[in-house]
Backbone bond lengths (Angstrom), bond angles and torsions (degrees), N, CA, C in turn:
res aa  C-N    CA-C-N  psi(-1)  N-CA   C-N-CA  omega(-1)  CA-C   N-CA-C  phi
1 X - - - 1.439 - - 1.526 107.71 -
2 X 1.462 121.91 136.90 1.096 119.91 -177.59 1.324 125.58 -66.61
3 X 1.417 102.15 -23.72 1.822 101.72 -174.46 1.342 99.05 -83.22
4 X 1.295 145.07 -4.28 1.277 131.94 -159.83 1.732 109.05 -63.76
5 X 1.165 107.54 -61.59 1.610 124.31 167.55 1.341 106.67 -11.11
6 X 1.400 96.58 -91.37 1.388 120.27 -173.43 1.783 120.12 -47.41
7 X 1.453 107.86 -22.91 1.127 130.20 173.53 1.906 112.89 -61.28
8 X 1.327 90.50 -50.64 1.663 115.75 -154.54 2.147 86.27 -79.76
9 X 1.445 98.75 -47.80 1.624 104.65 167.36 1.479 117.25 -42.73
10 X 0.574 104.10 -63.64 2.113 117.30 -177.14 1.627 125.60 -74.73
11 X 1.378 103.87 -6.58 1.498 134.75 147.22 1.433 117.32 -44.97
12 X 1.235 105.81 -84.33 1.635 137.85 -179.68 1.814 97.85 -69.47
13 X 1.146 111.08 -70.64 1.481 97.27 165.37 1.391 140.63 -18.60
14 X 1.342 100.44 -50.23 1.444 88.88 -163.68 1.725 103.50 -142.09
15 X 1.609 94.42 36.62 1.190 94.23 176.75 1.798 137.06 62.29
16 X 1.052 122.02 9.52 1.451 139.99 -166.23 1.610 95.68 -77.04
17 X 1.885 80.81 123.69 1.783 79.10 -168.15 1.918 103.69 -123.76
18 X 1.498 98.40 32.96 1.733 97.36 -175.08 1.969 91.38 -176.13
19 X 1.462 97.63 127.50 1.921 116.91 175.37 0.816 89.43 -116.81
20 X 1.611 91.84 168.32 1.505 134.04 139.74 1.598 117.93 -136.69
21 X 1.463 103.65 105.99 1.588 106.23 173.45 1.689 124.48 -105.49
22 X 0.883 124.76 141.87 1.503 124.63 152.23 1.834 103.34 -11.22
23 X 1.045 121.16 168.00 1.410 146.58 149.71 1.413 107.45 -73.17
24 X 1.439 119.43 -49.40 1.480 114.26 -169.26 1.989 106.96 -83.92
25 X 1.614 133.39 1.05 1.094 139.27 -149.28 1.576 84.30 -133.68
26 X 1.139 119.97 -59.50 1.713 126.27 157.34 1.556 116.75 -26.28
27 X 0.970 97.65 -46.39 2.041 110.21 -172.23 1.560 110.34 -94.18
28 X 1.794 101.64 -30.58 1.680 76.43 176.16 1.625 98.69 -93.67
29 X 1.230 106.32 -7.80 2.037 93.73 171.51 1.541 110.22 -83.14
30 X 1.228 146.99 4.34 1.194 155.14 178.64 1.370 104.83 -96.61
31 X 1.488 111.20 -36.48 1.753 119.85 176.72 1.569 110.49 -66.55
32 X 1.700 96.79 -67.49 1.743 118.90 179.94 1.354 144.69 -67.74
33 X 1.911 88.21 -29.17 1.634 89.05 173.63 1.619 91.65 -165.45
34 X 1.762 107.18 80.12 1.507 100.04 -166.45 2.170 86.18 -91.93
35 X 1.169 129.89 1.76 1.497 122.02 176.45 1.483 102.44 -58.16
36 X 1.692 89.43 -56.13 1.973 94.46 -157.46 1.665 107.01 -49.60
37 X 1.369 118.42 -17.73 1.786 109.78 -179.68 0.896 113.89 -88.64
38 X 1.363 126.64 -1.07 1.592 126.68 155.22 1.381 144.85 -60.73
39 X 1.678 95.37 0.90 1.146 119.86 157.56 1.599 120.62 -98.25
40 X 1.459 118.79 8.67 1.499 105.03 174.73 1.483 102.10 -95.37
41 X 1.324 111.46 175.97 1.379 115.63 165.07 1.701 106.37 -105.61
42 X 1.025 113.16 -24.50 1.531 117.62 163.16 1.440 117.46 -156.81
43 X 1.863 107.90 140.24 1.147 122.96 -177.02 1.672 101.11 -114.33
44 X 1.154 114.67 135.20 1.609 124.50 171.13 1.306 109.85 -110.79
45 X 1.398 132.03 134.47 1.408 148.99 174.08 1.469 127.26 -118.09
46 X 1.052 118.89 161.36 1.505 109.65 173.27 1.571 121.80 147.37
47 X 1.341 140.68 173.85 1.099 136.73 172.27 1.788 115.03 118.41
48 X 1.587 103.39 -19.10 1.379 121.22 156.12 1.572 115.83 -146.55
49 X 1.858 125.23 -144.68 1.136 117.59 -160.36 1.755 82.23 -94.46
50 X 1.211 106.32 154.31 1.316 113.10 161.02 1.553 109.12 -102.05
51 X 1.777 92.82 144.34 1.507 101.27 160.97 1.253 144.24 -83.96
52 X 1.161 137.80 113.57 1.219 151.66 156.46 0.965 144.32 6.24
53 X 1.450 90.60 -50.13 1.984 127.07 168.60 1.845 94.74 -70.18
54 X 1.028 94.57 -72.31 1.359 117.81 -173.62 1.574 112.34 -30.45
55 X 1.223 103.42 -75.72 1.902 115.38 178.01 1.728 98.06 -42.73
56 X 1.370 106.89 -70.99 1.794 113.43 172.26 1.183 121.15 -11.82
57 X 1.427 124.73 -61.63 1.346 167.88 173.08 2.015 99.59 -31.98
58 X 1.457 87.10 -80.10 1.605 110.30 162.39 1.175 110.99 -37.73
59 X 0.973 120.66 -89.56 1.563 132.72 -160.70 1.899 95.83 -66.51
60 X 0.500 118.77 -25.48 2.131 113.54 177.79 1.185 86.85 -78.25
61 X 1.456 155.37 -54.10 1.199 163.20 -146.26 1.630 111.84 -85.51
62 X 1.497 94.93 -56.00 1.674 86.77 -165.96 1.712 104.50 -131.86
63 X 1.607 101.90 62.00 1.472 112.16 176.38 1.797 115.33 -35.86
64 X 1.229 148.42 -21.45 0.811 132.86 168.35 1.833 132.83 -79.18
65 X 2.009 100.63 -20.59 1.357 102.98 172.43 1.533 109.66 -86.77
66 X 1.807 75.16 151.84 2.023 90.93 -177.93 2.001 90.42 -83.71
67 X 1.367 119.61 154.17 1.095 153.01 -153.97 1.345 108.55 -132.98
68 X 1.623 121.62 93.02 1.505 131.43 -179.06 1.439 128.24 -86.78
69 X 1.101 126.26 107.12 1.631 96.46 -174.96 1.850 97.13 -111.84
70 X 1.361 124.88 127.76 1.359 130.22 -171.82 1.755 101.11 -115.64
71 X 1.779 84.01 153.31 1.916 83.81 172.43 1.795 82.17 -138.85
72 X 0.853 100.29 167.05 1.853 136.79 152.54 1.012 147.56 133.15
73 X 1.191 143.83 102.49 1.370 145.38 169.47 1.629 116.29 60.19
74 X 1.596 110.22 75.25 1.332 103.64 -167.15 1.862 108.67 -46.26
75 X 1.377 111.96 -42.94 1.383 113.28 -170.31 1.617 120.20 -48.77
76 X 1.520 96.58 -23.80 1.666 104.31 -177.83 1.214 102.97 -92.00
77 X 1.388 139.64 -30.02 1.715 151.50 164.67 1.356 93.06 83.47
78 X 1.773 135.03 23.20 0.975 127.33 149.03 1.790 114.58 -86.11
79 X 1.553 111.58 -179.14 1.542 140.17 -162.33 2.175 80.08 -121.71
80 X 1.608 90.33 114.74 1.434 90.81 -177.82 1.799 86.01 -105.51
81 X 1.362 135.49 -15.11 1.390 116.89 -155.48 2.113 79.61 -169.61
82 X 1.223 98.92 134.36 1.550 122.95 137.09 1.068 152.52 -136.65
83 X 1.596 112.38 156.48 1.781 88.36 176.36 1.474 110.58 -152.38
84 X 2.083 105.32 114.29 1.233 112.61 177.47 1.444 128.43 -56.29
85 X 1.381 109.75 144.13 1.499 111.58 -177.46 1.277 110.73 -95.51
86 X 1.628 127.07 12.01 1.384 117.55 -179.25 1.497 114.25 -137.89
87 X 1.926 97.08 1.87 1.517 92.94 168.23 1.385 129.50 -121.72
């Protein structure tokens, strides 16, 4: 994915220590540049199914970030339900 780079850049840059990505932006940064999230203290996901591989990936990688997975109602652009992977 093209944004991944630039993603993983602006990480380290500028210090950003908490996301929220897509599922599909989540998975190709877990593929491409699962180091650079080892600098968050928490990543939030969501908006479809998450992968498995993927979250795994994360969390084997960057034992100190908390791991979000969110659902709800894109139309409302609220978080109706989550569930942390590190608490």
């Amino acid at each position: 994915m093209a944004a991944t780079p630039r993603l993983a850049g602006a990480i380290a840059e500028h210090g950003i220590t908490a996301l929220y990505l897509t599922t599909a932006l989540f998975d190709a940064m877990a593929q491409e540049h699962v180091e650079s999230l080892a600098a968050l203290d928490e990543i939030w996901t969501g908006g479809d199914v998450l992968s498995t591989a993927a979250l795994h990936r994360v969390l084997d990688a960057c034992p100190r970030t908390n791991a979000v997975h969110v659902y709800g109602p894109t139309e409302t652009t609220v978080f109706g339900a989550r569930f942390s992977s590190r608490t």
